[in-house]
C-alpha positions as CSV (number, residue, x, y, z in Angstrom):
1,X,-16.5,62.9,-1.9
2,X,-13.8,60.5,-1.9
3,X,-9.9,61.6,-1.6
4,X,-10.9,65.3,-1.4
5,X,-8.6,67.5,0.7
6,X,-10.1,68.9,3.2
7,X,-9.1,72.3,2.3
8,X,-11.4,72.1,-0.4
9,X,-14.6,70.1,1.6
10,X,-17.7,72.8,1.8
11,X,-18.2,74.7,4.8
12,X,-21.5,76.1,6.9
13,X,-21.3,78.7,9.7
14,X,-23.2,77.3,12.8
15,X,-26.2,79.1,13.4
16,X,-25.6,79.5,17.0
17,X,-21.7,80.1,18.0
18,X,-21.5,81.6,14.5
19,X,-18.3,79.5,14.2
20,X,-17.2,77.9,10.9
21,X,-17.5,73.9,10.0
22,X,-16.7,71.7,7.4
23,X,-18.0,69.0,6.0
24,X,-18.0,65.0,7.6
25,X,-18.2,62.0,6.2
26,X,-21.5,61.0,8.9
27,X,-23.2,64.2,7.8
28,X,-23.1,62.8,4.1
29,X,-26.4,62.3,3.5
30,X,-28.1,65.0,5.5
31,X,-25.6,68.0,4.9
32,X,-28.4,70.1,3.7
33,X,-30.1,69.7,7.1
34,X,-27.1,70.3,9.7
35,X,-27.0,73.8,11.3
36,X,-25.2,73.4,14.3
37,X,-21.6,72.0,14.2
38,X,-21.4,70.2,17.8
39,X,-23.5,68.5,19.9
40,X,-23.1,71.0,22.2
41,X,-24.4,73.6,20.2
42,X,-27.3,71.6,19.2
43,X,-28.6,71.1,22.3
44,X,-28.3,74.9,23.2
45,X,-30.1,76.0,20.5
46,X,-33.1,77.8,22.5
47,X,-30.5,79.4,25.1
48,X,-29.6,81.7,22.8
């Protein structure tokens, strides 16, 4: 995924806040695997 704009980088919705999130270069080789788009959210995942 080099020189893509990031307009056109894939998206997920985070499974908690709902929000939308794009793509990151650190989540490369697992982006199959990420739910949550922070931190934050990841470790809030069993307040909801």
């Amino acid at each position: 995924m080099k020189n893509i704009k990031k307009e056109f980088l894939p998206q997920k919705i985070c499974v908690l806040c709902k929000r939308p999130f794009t793509w990151r270069k650190k989540w490369e080789k697992v982006w199959d695997e990420v739910k949550y788009c922070s931190d934050k959210c990841r470790k809030n995942k069993f307040k909801s």
